[in-house]
Structures are given as structure tokens and as C-alpha cells.
Backbone as a printed PyTorch tensor [residue, N CA C, xyz], in Angstrom:
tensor([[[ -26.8020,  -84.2670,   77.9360],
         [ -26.2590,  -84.6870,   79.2130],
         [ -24.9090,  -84.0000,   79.4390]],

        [[ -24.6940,  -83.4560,   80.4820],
         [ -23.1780,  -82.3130,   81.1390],
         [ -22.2920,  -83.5660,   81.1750]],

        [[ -21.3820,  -83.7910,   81.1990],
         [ -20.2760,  -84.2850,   81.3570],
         [ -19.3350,  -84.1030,   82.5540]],

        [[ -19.3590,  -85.0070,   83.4680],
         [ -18.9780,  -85.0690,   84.4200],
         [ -17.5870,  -84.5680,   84.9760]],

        [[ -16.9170,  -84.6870,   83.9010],
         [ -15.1940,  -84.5620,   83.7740],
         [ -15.0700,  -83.3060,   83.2110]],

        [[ -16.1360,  -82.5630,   82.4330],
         [ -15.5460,  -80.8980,   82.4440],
         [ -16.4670,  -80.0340,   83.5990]],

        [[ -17.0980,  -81.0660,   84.3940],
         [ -17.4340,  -79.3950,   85.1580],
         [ -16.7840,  -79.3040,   86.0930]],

        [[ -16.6940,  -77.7780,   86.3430],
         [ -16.2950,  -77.1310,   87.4500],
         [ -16.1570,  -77.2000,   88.4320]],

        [[ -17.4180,  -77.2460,   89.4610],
         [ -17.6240,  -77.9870,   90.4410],
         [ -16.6970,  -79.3260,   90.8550]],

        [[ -16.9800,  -80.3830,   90.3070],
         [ -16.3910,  -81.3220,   90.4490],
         [ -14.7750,  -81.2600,   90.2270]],

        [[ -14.2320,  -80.5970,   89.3310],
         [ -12.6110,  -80.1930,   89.4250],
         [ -12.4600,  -80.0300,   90.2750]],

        [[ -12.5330,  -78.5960,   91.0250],
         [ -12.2570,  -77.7940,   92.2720],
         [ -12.5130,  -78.6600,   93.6570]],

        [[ -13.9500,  -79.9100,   93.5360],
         [ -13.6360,  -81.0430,   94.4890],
         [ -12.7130,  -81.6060,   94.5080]],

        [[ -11.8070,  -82.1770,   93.6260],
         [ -10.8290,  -82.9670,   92.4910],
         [  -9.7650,  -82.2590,   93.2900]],

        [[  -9.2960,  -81.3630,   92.9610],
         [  -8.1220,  -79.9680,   93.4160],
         [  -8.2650,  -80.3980,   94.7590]],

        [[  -9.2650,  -79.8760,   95.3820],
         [  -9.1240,  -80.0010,   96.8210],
         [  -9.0590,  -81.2170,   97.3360]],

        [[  -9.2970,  -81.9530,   97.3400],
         [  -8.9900,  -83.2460,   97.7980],
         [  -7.1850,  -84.1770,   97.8520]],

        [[  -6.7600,  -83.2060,   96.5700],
         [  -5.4620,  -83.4210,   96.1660],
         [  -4.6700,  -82.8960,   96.8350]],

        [[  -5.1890,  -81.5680,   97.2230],
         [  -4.0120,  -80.4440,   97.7250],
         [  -4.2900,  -80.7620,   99.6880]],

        [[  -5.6300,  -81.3030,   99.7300],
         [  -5.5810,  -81.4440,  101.1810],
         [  -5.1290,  -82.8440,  101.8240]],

        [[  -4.6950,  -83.5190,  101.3490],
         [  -4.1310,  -85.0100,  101.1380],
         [  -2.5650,  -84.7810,  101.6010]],

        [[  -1.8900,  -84.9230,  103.2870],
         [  -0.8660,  -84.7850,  102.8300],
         [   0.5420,  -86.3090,  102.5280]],

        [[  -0.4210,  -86.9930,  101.6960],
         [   0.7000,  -87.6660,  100.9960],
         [  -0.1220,  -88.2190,   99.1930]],

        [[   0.7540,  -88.4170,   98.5110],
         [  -0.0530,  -88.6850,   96.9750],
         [  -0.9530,  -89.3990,   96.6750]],

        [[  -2.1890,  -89.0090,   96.1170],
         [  -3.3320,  -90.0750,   96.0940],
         [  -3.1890,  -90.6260,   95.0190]],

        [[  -4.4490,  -91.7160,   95.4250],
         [  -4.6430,  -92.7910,   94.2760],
         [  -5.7600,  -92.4000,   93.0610]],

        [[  -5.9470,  -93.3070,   92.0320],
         [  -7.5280,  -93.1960,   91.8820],
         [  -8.8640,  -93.4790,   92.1540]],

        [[  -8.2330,  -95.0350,   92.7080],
         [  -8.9580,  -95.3690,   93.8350],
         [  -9.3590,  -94.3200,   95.0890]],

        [[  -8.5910,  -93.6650,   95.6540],
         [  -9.0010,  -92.9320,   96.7640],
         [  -9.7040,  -91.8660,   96.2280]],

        [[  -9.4530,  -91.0670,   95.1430],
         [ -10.1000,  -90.1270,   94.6160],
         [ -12.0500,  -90.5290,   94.4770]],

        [[ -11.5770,  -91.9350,   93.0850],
         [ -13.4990,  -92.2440,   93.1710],
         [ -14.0280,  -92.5710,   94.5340]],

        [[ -13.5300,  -93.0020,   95.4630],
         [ -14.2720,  -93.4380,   96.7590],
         [ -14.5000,  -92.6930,   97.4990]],

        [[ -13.7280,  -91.5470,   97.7440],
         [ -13.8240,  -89.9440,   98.5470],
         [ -14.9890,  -89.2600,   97.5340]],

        [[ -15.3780,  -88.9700,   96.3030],
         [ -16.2790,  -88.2080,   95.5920],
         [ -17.2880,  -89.3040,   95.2010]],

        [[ -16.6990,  -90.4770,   95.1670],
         [ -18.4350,  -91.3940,   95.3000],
         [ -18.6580,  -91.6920,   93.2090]],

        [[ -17.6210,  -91.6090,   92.3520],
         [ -17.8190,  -91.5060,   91.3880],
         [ -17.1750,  -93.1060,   90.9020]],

        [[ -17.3360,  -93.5710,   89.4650],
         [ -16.6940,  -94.6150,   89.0560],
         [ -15.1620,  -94.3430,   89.1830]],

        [[ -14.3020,  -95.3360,   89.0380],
         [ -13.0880,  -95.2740,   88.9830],
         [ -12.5050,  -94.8930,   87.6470]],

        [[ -12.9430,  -94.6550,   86.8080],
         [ -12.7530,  -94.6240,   85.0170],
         [ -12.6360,  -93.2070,   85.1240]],

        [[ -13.8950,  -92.7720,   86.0390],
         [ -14.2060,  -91.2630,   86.1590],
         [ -13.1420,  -90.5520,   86.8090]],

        [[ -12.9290,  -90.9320,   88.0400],
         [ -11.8900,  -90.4510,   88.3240],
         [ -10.4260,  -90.6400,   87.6630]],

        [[  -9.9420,  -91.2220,   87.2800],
         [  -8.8130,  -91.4950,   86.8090],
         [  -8.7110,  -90.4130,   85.7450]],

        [[ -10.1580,  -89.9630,   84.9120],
         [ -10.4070,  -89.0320,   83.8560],
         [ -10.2010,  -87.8400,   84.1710]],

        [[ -10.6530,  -87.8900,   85.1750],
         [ -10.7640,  -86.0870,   85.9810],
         [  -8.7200,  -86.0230,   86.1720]],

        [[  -8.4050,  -86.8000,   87.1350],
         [  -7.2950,  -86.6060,   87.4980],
         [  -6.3100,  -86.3020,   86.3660]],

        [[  -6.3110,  -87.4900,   85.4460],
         [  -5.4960,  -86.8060,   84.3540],
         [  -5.7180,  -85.9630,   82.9210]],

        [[  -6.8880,  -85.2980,   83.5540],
         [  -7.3170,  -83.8270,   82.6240],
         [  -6.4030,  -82.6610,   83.5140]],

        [[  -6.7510,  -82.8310,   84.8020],
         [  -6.3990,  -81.9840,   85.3670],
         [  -4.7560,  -82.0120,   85.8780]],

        [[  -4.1650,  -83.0080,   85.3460],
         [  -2.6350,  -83.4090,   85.3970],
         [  -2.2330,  -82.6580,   84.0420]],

        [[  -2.7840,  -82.7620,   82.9980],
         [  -2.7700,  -82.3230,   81.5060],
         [  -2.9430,  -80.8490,   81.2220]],

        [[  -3.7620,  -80.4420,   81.9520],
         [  -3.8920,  -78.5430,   82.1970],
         [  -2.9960,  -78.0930,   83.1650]],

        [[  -2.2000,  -78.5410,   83.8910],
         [  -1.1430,  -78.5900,   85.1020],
         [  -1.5620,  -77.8760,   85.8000]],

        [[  -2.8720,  -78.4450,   86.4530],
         [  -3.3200,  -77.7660,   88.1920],
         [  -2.9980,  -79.0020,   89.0810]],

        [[  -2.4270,  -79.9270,   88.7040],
         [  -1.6520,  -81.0620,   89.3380],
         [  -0.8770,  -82.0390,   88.9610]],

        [[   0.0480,  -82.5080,   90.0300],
         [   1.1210,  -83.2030,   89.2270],
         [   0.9080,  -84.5850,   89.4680]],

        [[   1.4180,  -85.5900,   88.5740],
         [   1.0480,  -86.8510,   88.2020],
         [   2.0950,  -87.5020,   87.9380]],

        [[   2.0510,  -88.8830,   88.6970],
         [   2.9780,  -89.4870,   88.1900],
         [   3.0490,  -91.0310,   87.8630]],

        [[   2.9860,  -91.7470,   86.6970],
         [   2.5290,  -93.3510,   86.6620],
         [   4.1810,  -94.1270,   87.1410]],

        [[   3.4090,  -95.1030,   88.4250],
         [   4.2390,  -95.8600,   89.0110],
         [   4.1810,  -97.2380,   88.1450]],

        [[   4.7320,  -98.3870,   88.4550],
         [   4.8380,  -99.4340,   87.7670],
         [   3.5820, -100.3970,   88.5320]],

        [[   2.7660,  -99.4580,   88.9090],
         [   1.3370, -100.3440,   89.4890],
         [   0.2080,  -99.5630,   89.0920]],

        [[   0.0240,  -98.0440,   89.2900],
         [  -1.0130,  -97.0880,   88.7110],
         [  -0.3130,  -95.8050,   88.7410]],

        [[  -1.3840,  -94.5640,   88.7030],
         [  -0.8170,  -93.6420,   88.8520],
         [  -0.9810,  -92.9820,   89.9810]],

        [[  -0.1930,  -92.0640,   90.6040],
         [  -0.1580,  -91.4260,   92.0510],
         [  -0.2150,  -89.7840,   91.5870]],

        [[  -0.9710,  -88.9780,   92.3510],
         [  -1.0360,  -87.4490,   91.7620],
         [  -1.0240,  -86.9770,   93.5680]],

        [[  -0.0710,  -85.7520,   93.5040],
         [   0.2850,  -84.5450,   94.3870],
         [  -0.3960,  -82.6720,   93.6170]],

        [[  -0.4220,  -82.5270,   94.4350],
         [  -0.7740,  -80.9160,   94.7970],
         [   0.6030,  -80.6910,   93.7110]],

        [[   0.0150,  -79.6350,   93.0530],
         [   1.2690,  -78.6820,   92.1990],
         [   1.9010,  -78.2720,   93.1120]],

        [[   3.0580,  -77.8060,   92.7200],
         [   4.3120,  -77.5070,   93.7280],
         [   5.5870,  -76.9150,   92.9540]],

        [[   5.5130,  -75.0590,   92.5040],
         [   6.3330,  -75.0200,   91.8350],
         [   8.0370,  -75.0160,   92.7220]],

        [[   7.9070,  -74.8190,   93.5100],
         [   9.1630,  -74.5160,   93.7360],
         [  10.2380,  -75.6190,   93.9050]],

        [[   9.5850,  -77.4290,   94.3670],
         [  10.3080,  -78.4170,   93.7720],
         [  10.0250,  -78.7520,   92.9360]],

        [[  10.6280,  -79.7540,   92.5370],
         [  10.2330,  -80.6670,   91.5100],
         [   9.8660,  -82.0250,   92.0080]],

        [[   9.0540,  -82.9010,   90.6810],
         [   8.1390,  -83.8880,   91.3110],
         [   9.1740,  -84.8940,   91.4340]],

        [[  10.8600,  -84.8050,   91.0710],
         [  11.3830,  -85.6190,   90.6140],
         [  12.2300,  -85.7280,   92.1060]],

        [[  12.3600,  -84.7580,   93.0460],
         [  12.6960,  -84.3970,   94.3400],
         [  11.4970,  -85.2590,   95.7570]],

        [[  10.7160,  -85.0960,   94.8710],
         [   9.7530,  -86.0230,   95.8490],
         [   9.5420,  -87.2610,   96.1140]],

        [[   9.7390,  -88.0490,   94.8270],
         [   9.8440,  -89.5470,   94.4450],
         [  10.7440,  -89.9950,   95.6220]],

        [[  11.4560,  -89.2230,   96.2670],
         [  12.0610,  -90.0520,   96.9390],
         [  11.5340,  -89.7030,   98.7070]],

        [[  10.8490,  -89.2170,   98.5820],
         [  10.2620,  -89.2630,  100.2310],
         [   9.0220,  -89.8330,   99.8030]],

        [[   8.2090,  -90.5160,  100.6450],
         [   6.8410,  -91.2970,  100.9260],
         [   6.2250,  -90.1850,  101.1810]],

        [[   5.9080,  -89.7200,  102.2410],
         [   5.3980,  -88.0120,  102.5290],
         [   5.4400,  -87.2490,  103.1110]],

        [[   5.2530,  -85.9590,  103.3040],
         [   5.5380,  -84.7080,  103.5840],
         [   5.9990,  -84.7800,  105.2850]],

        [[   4.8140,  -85.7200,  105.8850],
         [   4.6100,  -85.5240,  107.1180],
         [   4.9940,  -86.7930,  107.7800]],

        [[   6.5110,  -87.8550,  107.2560],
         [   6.7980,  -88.7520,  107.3540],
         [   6.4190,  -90.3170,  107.7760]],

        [[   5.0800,  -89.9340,  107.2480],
         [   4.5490,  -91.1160,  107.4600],
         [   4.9230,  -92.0230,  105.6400]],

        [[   4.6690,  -93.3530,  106.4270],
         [   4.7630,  -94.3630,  105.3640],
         [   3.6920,  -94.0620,  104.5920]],

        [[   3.6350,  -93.7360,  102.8100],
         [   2.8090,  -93.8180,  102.0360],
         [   2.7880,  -95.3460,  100.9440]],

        [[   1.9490,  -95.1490,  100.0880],
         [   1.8360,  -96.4610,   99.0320],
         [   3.0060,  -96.5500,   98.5880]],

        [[   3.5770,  -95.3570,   97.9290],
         [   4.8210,  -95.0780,   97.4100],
         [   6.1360,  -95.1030,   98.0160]],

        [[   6.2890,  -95.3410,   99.0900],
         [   8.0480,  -95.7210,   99.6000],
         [   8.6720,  -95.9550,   98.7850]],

        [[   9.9420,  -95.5860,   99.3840],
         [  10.6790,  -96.8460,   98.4290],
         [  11.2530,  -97.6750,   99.2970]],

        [[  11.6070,  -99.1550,   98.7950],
         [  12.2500, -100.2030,   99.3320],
         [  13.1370, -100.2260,  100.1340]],

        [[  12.7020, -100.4980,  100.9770],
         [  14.3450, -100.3720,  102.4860],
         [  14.3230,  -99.0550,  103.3000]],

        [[  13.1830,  -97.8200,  102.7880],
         [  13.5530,  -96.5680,  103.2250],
         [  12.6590,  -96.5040,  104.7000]],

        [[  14.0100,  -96.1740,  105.7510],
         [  13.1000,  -96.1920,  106.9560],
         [  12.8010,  -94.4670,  107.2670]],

        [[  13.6500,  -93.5380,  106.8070],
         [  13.6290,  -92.1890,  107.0250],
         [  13.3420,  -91.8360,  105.8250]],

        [[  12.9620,  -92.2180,  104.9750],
         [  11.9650,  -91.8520,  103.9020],
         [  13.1010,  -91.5040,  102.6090]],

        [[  14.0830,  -91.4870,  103.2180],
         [  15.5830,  -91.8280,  102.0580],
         [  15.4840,  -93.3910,  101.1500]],

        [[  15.3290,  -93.2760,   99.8510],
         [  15.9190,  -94.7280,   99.1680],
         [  17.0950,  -94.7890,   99.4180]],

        [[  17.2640,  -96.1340,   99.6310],
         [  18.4510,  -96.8990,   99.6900],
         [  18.5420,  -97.7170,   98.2610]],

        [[  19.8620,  -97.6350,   97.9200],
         [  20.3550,  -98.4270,   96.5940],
         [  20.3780,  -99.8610,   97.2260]],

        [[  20.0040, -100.0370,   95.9600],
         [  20.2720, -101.9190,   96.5440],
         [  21.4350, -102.6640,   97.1200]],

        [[  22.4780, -101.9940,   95.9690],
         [  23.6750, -102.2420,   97.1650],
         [  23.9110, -101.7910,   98.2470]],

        [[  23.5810, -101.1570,   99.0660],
         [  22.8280, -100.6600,   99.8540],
         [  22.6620, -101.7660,  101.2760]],

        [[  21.3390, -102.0120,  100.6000],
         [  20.6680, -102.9160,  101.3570],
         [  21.0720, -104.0030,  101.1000]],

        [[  21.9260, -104.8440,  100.3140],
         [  22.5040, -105.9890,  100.4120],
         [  23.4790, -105.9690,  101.8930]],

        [[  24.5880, -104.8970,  101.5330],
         [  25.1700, -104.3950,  102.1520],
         [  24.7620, -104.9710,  103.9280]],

        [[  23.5290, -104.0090,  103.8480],
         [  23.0150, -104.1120,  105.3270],
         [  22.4470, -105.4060,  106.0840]],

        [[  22.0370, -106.0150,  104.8760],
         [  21.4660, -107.7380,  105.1530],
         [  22.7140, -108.1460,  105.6410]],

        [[  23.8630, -108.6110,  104.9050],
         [  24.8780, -108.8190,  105.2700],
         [  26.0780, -108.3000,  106.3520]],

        [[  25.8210, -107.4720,  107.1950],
         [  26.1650, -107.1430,  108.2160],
         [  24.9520, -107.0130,  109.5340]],

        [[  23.8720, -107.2420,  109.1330],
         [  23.0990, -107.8000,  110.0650],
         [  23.2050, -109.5630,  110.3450]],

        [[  23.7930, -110.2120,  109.3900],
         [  23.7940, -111.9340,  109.6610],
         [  24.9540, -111.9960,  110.0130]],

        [[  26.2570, -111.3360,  109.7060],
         [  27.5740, -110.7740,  110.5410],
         [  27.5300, -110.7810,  111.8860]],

        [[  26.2330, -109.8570,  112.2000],
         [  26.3650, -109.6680,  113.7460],
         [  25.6840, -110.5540,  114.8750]],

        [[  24.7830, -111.1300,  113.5690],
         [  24.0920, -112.1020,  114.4140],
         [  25.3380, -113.4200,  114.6930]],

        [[  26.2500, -113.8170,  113.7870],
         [  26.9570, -114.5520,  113.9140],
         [  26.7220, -115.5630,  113.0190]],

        [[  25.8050, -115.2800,  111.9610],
         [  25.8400, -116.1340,  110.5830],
         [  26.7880, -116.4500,  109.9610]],

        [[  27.3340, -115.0000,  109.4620],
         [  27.8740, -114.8160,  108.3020],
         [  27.2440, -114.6220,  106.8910]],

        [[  27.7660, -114.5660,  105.8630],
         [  26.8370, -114.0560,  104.6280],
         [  26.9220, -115.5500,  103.7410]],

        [[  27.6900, -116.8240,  104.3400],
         [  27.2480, -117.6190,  103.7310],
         [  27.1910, -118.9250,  104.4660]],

        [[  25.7180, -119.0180,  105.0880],
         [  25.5240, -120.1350,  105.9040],
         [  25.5800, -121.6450,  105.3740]],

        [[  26.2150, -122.5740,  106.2170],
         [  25.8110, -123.8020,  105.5720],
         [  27.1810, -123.8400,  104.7720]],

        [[  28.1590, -122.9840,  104.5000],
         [  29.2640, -123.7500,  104.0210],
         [  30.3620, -123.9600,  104.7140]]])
């Protein structure tokens, strides 16, 4: 029996699907676009994260994989959602222009939004 995860064919589906995606997929989206188990895909993806025809990256929920990309780095991207500014899985918290905001930050901003409303930052005392 061929093995699903070294052939060819199915990589180069794998590749393309990655590189035509423009924000980072899942593995979920991968098995459901090629119609394969999720085990499977997750296999393919990080063979092919491991031979570096794509880049990979495990979030604190699964892993997310982008199109290789030598000229940034993947560590430059983490901070935009995607290419084409739409909201992806991956945001980050508070980012409306696809910039993270530090938490102090966004405390910051909570607290001058209840400022203006005429709260203040500590109601009730």
C-alpha cells in the first residue's frame, strides 16, 4: 500500500493550497479542502514544514502554516493577521490595523474610553 504522505501528487496539492491561501491555514482547512483525515493532513503539513517548502508555526491552540517566504521572516508576520488585511484565526488581541497592541496598551485605551464616557476608571467609588 503507497503511503499517502510521501506522494507527490498530493504534496504539490498540499503546496498549492498553502501558497494560494492568502492568510495561514489550518489543519483543519487543509483535510477538508483535499477531503483527507485530519491526522493526514496535519502529517503532510508538517513533513513538508520539516523539508522547508513551508513555514509552520504552533500557536497555543494548533498549528497555522504560510507559503515559504524567504525574504521575511515568519517572526515579522506573527504580527499581522493577513496579507490582504482581513481578520484571520490568528490576530492578535486588540489589533484593529493588524498591529498588536501591548496590553498596557489596551488597558490604557479601556480606560480612556470610560474617561470619556464619563465613568472614570473606577466606578462605584
Amino acid at each position: 500500500m503507497k503511503s499517502i504522505v510521501n506522494d507527490q501528487r498530493m504534496q504539490n496539492r498540499v503546496i498549492g493550497l498553502v501558497n494560494d491561501s492568502s492568510c495561514p491555514v489550518t489543519v483543519g482547512f487543509v483535510a477538508f479542502n483535499l477531503r483527507v483525515h485530519y491526522l493526514t493532513a496535519k502529517t503532510l503539513l508538517l513533513t513538508l514544514m520539516a523539508e522547508g517548502k513551508i513555514e509552520g508555526e504552533r500557536t497555543t491552540r494548533s498549528w497555522i502554516f504560510r507559503k515559504k517566504n524567504d525574504v521575511e521572516s515568519s517572526h515579522a508576520q506573527v504580527a499581522t493577521a493577513c496579507p490582504d488585511g482581513q481578520k484571520g484565526a490568528n490576530a492578535p488581541y486588540g489589533s484593529e490595523n493588524g498591529e498588536a497592541k501591548s496590553s498596557e496598551r489596551i488597558i490604557e485605551d479601556e480606560q480612556s474610553k470610560r474617561e470619556a464616557e464619563g465613568k472614570g476608571s473606577n466606578p462605584g467609588r
